[in-house]
Each structure stands twice: as structure tokens, then as C-alpha cells.
C-alpha positions as CSV (number, residue, x, y, z in Angstrom):
1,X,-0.1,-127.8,184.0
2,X,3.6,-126.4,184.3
3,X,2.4,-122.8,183.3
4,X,0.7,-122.4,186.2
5,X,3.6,-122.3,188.3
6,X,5.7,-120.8,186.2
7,X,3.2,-118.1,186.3
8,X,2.6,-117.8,189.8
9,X,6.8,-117.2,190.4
10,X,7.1,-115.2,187.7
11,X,4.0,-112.5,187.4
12,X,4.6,-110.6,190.8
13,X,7.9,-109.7,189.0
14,X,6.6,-109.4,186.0
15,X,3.4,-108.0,185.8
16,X,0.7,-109.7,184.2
17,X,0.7,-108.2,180.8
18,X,5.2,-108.0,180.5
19,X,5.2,-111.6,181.2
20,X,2.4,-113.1,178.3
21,X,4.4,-110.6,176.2
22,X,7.6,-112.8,176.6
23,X,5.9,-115.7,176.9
24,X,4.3,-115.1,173.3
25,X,6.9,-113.8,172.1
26,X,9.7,-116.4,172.6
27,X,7.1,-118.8,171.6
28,X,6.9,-117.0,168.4
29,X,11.0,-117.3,167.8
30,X,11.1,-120.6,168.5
31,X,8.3,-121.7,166.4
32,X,9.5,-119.6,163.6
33,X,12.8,-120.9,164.3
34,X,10.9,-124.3,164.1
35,X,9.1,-123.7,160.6
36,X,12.6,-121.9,159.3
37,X,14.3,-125.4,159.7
38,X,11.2,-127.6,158.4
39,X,9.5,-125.5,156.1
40,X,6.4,-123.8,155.5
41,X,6.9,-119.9,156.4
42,X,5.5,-118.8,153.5
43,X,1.6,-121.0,154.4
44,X,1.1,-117.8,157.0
45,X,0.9,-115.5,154.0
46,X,-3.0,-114.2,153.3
47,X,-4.0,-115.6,156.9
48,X,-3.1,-112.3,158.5
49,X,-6.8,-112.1,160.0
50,X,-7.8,-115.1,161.1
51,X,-4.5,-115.5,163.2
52,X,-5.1,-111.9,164.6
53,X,-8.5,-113.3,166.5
54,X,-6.7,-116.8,166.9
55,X,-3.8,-115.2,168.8
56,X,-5.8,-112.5,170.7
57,X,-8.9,-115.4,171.8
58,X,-6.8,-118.1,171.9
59,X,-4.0,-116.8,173.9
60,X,-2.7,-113.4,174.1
61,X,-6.6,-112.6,176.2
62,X,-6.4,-115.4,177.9
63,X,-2.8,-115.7,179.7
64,X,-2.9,-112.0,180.6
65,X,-6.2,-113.5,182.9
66,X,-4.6,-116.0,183.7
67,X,-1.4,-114.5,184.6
68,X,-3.3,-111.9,186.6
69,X,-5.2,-114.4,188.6
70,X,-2.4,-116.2,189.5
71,X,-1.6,-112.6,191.4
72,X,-4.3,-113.7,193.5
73,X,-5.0,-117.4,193.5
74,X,-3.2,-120.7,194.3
75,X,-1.8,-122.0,191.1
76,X,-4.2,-125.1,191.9
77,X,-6.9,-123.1,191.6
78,X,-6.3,-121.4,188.7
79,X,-5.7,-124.8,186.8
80,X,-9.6,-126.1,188.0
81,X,-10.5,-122.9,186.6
82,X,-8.8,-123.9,183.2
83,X,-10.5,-127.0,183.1
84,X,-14.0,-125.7,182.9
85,X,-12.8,-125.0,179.1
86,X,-14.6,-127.9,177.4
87,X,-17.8,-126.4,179.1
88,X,-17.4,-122.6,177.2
89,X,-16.7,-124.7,174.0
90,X,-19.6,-126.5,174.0
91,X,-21.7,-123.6,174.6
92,X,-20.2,-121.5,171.8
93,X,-20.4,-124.6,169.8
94,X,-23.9,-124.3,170.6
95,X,-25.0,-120.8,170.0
96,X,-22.6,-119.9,167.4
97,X,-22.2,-123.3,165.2
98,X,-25.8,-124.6,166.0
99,X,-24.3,-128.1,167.7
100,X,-26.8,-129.8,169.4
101,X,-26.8,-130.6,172.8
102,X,-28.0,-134.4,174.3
103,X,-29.8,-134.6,177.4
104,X,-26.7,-135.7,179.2
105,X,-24.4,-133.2,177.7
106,X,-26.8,-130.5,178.9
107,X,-27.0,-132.1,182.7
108,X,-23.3,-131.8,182.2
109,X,-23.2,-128.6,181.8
110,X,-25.4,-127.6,185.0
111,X,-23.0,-130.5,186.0
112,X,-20.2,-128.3,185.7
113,X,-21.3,-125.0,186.1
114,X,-22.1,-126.0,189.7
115,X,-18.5,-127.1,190.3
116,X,-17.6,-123.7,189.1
117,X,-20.1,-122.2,191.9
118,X,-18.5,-124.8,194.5
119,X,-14.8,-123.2,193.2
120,X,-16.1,-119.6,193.6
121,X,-17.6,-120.2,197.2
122,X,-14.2,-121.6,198.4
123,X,-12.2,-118.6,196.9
124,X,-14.3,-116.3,198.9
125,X,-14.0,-118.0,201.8
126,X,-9.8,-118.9,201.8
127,X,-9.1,-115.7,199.9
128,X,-11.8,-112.9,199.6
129,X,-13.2,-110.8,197.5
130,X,-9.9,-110.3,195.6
131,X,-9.8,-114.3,194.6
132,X,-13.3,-114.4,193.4
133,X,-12.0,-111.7,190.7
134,X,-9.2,-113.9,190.1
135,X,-11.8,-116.8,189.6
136,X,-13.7,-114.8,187.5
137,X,-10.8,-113.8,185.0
138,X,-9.8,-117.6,184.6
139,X,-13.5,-118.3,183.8
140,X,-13.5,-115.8,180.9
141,X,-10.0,-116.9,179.9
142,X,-11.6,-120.0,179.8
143,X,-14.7,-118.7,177.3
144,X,-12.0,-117.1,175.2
145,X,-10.5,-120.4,175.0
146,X,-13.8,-122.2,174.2
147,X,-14.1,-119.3,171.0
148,X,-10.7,-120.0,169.9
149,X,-11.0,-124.2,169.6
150,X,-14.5,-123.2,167.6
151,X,-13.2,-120.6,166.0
152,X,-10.2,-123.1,164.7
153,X,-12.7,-125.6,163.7
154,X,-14.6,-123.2,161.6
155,X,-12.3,-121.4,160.2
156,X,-8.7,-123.1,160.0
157,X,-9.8,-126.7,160.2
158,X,-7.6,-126.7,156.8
159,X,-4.4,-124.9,158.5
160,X,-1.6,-127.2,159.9
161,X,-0.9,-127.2,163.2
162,X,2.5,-125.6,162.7
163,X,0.9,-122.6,160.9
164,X,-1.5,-122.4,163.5
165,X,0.4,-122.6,166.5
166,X,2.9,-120.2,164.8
167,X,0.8,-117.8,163.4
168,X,-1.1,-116.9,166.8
169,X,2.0,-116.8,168.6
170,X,3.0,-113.8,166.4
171,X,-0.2,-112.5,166.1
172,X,-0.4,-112.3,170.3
173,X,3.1,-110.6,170.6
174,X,2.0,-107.9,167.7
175,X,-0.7,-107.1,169.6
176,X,0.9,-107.1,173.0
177,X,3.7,-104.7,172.2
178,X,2.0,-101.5,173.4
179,X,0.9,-102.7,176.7
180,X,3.9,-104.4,177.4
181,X,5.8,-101.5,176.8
182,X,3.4,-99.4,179.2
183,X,3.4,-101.7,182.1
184,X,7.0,-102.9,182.1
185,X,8.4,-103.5,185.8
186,X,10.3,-100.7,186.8
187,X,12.8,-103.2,189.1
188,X,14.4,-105.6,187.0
189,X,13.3,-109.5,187.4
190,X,15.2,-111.6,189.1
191,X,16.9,-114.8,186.7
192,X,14.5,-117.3,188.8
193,X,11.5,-115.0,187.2
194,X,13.5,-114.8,183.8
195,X,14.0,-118.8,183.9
196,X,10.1,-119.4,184.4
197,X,9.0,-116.9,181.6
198,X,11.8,-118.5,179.2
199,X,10.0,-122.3,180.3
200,X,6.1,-120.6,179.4
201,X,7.7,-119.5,176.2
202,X,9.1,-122.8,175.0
203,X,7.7,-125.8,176.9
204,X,4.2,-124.6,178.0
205,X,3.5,-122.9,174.8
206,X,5.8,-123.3,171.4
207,X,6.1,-127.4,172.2
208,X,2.6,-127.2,174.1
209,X,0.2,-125.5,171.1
210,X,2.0,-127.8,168.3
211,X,0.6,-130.7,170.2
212,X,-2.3,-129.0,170.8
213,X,-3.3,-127.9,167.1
214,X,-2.2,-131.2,165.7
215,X,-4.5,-132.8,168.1
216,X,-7.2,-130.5,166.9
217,X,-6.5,-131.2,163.5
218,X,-6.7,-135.8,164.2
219,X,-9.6,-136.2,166.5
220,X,-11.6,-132.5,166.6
221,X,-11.8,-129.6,168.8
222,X,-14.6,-131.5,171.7
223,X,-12.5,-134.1,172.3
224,X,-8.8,-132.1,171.9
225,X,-10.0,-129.9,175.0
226,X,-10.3,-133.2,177.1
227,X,-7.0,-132.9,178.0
228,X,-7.8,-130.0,180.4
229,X,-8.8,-133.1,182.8
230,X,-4.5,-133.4,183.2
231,X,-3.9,-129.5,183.6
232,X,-5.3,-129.5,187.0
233,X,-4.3,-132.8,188.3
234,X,-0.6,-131.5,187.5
235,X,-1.3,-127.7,188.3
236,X,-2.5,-128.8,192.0
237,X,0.8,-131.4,192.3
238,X,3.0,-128.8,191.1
239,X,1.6,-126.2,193.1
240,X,2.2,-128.4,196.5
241,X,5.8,-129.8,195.6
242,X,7.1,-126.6,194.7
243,X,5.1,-123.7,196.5
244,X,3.4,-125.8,199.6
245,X,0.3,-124.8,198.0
246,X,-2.3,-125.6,200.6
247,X,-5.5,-128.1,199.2
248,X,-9.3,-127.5,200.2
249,X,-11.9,-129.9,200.3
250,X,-13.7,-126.9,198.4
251,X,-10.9,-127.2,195.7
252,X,-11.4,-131.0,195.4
253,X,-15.2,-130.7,195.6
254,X,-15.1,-128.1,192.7
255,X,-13.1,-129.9,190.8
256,X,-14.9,-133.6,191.1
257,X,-17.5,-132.3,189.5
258,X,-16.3,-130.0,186.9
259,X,-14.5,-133.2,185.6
260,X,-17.6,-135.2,186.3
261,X,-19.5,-131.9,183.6
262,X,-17.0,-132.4,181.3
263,X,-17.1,-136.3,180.8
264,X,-20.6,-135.6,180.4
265,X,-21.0,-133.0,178.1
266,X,-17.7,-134.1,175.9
267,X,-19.3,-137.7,175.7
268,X,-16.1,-139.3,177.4
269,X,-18.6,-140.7,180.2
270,X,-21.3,-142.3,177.5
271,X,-18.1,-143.9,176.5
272,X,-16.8,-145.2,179.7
């Protein structure tokens, strides 16, 4: 929930696009630094393609959207906006792996989809035209993320989560290089920026996506997403210790029931 922040300091310095390039990319050293130490370099060989689409779907797409709605939007808002992930994968689960969908997972959905409408409306109203764009780009960041988790499932459900994480990380900053290089900030970044792009790098990415894929990898991609329910509990409390961040009843309304869509359509509330 961290990289929210981190983004919304550090991409008016930045740029959108310079600042997933160093966050990609110094997630890429460490993890190679990572796999150096422990082994296991030489698994990435042959799987030059499928980490191209990991890295581009499963982040280098997604935190230049993210990044640039964070231009716009309250990091709080931009975390509810992540959370409507498990929604996207279970869609694309649906049209593209033919999962079928229960009566409650698909009243989740509408479930959801009308928190997202809730979280729209509010944007609009707080911040205008300009947020609901930024809502919008954290809502396809959030598809692209939904591809990605099936994508892994499909196609590198015999991967390690090291090779994985790693491979898309270098993958992203490949890809990146030329637009990075074209929208560079022409006034140098202050350290504070510098700090918070160093922290996305490391903590809310290298660490993060090892946890992540290994999670993938023990208990599957529907129930790995869940933990989306924590990014916007700590995006919103991060975003009002550190940035006074103001909270809506619009925010809390939209998010209620995108968690309520989620439980549903991830089976966490037939459980409960």
C-alpha cells in the first residue's frame, strides 16, 4: 500500500513514465542481485517471451497508470482503484480460460462494479474531469493486472516465483528504456523524490512480487489477488499520516462495496 505514496511524492518530479523506469529497474538489480547470491540465473533462459507480456501486463503498463493517476488523484483513491483487481481477473478468467462463474460470484461482480461507479462519481465531484481520467487509468491498470495473474496461471504456473518476479522486472525496464529516455525531467529530482523511487524499487516491488509470485505459486492466482483488500486499507492510512490526504464518504462508500464484490466473487464471503 506503500507505493502509493511513494508515488504520489515522487511522480510530479518524476514524470510518470522516468519513475516506473527506476522503479523497474532497480527492482530488476536487486532481484538479480537476489538470484546471483541463491541461484538460478540461468531458469530465465528460453522464457524471453512470456516474461516480455508478464513484465509489460503485469507491471511495466500498469505502474506508468498508476503513477500517472497519482498526478491527479489522492493516493487513497488510487489504492480502491487497485483493489477492484480480483474483479478484472475473474472476468478474464472467464472469457479467456472458460472459469465458470456461481450466482454469487456473478452478483459480486455487479457488486463491485457498482463500487467502482460510486468511486467514479466522487472523483468527479472532489476533483473533476481530470480525476475521473485518473480513475479510469487505475481501472485499466487494474485489467492489466487481472491478464497478468491469468496469464501466470496459464502459462508459468511451473516457473518459480524468483524467475518470475525477476524475469518481468527486466523484461519492464527493456521495454521502458525508450520512453524513459524521451520523457526524462529536465530539472533534476530532489533526494526526497530519489528516496521514494529507490523504496518502489526495492520494498514495494523486488521484496513485494517475490511474495507475490510465491503466493501465486501455494494457493492460486483467485485467492493471491485477495490481498488487494490490505492495499487500500494502508494506501488510505498512509495517505492521511503523511500527506493529510482528505477521506470522503464517497471513498468509503466505494470502497465498502468493492470489498463486499470481491469477497463475493473470490469465494472469501461463502467462506466466512
Amino acid at each position: 500500500g506503500a507505493s502509493f505514496l511513494f508515488m504520489r511524492i515522487a511522480a510530479p518530479e518524476f514524470g510518470a513514465v522516468a519513475l516506473v523506469e527506476l522503479r523497474v529497474g532497480i527492482a530488476a538489480v536487486f532481484l538479480v542481485a537476489v538470484m546471483l547470491v541463491r541461484g538460478g540465473l540461468k531458469e530465465l533462459s528460453g522464457l524471453a517471451a512470456p516474461m516480455a507480456l508478464l513484465g509489460a501486463t503485469g507491471s511495466a503498463f500498469p505502474f506508468v497508470l498508476f503513477a500517472f493517476a497519482t498526478l491527479s488523484i489522492t493516493a487513497g483513491t488510487a489504492a480502491v482503484g487497485n483493489a477492484t483487481a480480483p474483479l478484472f481477473t475473474a472476468v478474464v478468467a472467464y472469457l479467456w480460460l472458460g472459469d465458470r462463474l456461481t450466482r454469487l460470484q456473478a452478483i459480486g461482480l455487479a457488486v463491485g462494479f457498482a463500487g467502482i461507479v460510486v468511486l467514479l462519481g466522487d472523483s468527479v465531484e472532489f476533483g473533476g474531469a481530470g480525476s475521473a481520467i485518473a480513475i479510469g487509468a487505475c481501472l485499466v491498470a487494474a485489467l492489466s493486472y487481472g491478464f497478468a495473474v491469468n496469464f501466470t496461471k496459464k502459462r508459468l504456473s511451473g516457473v518459480s516465483a524468483m524467475v518470475n518476479a525477476t524475469g518481468s522486472q527486466i523484461a519492464a525496464t527493456v521495454m521502458l528504456v525508450p520512453l524513459a529516455v524521451l520523457y526524462w525531467p529536465d530539472e533534476a529530482p530532489s533526494l526526497r523524490a530519489w528516496y521514494c523511487a529507490i523504496a518502489l524499487g526495492v520494498v514495494c516491488t523486488g521484496i513485494a512480487y517475490i511474495l507475490y509470485f510465491r503466493l501465486i505459486a501455494r494457493i492460486g492466482p483467485a485467492r493471491a489477488i485477495t490481498v488487494t483488500y490490505l492495499v487500500p486499507v494502508f494506501g488510505i492510512l498512509w495517505g492521511l499520516v503523511f500527506l493529510k490526504e482528505p477521506l470522503t464518504l464517497g471513498m468509503f462508500a466505494a470502497c465498502g462495496a468493492i470489498f463486499l464484490g470481491v469477497a463475493m466473487t473470490t469465494g472469501s464471503f461463502r467462506r466466512a
